[in-house]
C-alpha atoms as an extended CHARMM CRD file, in Angstrom:
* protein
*
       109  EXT
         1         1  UNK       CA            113.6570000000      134.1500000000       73.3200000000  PROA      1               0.0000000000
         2         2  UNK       CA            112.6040000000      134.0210000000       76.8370000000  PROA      2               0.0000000000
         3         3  UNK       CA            111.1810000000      130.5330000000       78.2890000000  PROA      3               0.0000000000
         4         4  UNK       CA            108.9400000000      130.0400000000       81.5160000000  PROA      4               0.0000000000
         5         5  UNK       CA            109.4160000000      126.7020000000       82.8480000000  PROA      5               0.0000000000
         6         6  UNK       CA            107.2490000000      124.5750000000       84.8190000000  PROA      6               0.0000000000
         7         7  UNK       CA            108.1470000000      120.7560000000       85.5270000000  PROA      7               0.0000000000
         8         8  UNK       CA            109.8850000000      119.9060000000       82.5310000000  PROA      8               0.0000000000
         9         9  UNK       CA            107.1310000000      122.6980000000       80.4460000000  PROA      9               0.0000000000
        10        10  UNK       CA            108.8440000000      125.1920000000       78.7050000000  PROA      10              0.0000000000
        11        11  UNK       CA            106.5520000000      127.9080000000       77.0080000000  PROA      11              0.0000000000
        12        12  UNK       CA            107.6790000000      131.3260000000       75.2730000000  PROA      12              0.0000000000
        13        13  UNK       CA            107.1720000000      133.8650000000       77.5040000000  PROA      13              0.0000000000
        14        14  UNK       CA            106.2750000000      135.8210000000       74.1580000000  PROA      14              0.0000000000
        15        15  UNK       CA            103.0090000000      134.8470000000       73.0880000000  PROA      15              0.0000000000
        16        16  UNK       CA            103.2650000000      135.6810000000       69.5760000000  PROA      16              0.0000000000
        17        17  UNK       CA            105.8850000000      133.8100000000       67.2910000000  PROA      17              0.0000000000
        18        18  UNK       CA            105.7050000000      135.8690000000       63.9670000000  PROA      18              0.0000000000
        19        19  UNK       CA            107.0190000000      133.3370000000       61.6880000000  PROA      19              0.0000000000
        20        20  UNK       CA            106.0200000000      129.9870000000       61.0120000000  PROA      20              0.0000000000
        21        21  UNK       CA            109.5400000000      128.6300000000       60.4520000000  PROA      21              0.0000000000
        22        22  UNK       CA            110.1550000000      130.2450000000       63.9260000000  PROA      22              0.0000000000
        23        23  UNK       CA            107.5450000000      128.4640000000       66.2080000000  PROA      23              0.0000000000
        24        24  UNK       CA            107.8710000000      125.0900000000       64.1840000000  PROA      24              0.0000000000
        25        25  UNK       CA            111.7180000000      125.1550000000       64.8910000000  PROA      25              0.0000000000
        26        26  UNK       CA            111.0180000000      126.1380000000       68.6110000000  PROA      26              0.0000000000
        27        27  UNK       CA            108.6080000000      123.2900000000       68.8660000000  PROA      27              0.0000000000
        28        28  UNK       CA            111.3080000000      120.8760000000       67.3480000000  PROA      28              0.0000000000
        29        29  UNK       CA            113.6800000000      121.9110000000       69.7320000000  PROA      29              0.0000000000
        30        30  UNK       CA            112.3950000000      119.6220000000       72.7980000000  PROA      30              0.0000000000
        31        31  UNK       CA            111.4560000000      116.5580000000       70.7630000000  PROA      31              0.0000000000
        32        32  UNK       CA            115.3590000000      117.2440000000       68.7930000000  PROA      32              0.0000000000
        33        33  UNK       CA            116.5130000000      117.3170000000       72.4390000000  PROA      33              0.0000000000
        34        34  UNK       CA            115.4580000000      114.2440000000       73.5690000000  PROA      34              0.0000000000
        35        35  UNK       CA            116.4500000000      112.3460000000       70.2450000000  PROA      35              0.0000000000
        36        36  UNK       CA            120.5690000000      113.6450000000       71.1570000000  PROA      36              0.0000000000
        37        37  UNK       CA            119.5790000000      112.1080000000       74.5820000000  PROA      37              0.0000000000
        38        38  UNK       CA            118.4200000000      108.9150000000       73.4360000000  PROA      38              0.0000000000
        39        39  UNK       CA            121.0460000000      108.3990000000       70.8790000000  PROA      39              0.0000000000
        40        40  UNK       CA            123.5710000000      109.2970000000       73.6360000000  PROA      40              0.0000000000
        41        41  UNK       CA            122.4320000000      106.7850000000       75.9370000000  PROA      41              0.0000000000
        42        42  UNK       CA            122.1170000000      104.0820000000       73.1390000000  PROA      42              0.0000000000
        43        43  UNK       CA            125.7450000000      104.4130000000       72.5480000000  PROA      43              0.0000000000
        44        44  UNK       CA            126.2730000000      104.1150000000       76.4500000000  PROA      44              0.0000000000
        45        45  UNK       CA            123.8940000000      100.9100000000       76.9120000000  PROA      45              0.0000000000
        46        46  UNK       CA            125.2300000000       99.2740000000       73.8740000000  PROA      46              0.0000000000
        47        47  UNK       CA            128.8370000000       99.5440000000       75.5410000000  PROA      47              0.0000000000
        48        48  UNK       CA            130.8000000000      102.2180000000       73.5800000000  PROA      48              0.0000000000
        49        49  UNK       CA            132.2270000000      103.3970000000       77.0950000000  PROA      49              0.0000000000
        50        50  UNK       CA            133.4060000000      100.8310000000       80.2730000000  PROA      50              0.0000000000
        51        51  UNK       CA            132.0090000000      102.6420000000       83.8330000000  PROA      51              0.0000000000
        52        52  UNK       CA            134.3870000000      101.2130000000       86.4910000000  PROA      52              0.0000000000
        53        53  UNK       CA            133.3040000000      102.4670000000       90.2310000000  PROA      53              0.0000000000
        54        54  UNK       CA            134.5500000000      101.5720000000       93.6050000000  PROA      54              0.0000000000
        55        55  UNK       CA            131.6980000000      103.3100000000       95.1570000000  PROA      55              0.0000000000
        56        56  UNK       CA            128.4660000000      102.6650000000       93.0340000000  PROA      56              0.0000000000
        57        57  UNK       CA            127.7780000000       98.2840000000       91.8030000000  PROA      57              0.0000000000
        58        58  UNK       CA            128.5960000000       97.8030000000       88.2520000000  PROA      58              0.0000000000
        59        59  UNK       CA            125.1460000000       96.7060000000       87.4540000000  PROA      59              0.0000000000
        60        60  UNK       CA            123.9890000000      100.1630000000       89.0820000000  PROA      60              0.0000000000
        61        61  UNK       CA            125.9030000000      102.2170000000       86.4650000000  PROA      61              0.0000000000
        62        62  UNK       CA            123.7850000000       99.8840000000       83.7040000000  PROA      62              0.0000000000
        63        63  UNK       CA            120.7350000000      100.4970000000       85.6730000000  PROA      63              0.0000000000
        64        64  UNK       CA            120.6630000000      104.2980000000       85.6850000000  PROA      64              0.0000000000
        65        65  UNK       CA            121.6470000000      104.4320000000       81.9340000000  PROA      65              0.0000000000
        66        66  UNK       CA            118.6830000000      101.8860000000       80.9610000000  PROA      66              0.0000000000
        67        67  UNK       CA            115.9300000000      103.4670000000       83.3690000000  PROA      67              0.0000000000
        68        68  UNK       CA            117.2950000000      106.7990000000       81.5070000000  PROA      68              0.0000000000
        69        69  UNK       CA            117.1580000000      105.6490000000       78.1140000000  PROA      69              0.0000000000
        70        70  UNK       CA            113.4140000000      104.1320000000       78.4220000000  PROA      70              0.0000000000
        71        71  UNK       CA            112.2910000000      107.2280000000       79.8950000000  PROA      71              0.0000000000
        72        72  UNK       CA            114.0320000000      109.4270000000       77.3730000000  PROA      72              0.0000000000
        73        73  UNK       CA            112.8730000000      107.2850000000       74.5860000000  PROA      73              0.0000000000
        74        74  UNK       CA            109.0210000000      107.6220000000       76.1600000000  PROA      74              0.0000000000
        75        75  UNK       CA            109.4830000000      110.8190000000       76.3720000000  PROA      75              0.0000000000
        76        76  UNK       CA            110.6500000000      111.4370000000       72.8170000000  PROA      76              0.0000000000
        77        77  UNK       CA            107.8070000000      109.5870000000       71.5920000000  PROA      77              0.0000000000
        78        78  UNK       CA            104.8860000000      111.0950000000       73.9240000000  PROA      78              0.0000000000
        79        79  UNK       CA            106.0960000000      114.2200000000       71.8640000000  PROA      79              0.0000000000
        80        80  UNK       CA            106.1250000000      113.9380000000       68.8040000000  PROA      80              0.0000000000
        81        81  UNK       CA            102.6400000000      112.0290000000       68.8750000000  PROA      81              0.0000000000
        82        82  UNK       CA            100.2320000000      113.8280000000       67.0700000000  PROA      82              0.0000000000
        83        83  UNK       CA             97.8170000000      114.1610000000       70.4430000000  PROA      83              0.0000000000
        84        84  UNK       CA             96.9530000000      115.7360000000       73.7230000000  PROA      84              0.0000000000
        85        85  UNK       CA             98.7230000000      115.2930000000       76.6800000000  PROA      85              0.0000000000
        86        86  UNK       CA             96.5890000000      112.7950000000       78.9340000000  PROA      86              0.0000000000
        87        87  UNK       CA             98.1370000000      112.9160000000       82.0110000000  PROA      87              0.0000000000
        88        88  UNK       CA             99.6050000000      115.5760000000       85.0010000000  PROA      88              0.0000000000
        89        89  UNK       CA             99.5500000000      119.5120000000       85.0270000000  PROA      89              0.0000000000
        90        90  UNK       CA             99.3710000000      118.9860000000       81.4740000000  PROA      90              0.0000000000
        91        91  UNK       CA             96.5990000000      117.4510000000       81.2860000000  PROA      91              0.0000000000
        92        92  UNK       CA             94.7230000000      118.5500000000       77.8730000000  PROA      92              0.0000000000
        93        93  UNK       CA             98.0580000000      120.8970000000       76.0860000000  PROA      93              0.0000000000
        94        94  UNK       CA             98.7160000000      119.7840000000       72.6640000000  PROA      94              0.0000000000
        95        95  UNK       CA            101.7000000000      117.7320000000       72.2300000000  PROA      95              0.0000000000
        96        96  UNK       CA            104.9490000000      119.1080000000       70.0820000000  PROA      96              0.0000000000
        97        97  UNK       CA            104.3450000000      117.1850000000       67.4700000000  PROA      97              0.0000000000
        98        98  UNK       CA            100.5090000000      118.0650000000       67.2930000000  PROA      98              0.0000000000
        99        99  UNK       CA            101.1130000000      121.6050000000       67.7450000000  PROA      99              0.0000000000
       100       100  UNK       CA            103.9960000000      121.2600000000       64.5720000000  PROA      100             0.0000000000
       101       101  UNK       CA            101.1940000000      119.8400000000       62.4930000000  PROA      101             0.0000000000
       102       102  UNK       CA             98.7300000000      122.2510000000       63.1240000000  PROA      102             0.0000000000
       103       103  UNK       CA            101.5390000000      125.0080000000       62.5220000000  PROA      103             0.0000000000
       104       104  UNK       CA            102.0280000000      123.4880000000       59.0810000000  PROA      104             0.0000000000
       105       105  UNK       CA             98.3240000000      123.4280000000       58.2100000000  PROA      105             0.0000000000
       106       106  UNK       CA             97.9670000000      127.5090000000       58.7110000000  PROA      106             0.0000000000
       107       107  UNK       CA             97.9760000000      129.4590000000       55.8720000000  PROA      107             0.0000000000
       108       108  UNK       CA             99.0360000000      132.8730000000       55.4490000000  PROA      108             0.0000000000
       109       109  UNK       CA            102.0970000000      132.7970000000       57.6860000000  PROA      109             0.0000000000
């Protein structure tokens, strides 16, 4: 499947999914991605690896992984709200997880 991408966006580039199972799964996909990211970085904040660096502070290393986390985890959760986007060039799109619901409500597909 081809994607267009626009600041973080990604859209099929076909407009037509013909299966239900298929454009539920390709909604899933970013909202999936961002849960491996979040449980990645919860493993890193909650110290399952030591980051020793001569060139960045240790409290940097911490930094970066928290600010990641929280943004990842705001992210994961902006998406799989059942709403419309409120904010920036997507301003008024339906959210994943809105989009998912409506998907299931169709009939005939």
């Amino acid at each position: 499947m081809n994607l267009l991408v626009f600041d973080d966006l990604f859209t099929p580039v076909e407009k037509k999914i013909d299966t239900k199972s298929k454009l539920i799964a390709t909604l899933a996909g970013g909202p999936a991605a961002s849960l491996l990211l979040v449980l990645v970085l919860s493993v890193l904040r909650s110290g399952g690896l030591a980051f020793r660096s001569e060139i960045l502070a240790d409290g940097g290393i911490a930094y970066f992984v928290n600010y990641a986390f929280f943004c990842n985890l705001f992210l994961l959760i902006l998406s799989l709200a059942p709403v419309h986007y409120f904010w920036g060039e997507v301003r008024g799109m339906e959210t994943d997880g809105l989009q998912i619901l409506h998907a299931l409500k169709e009939d005939g597909k």
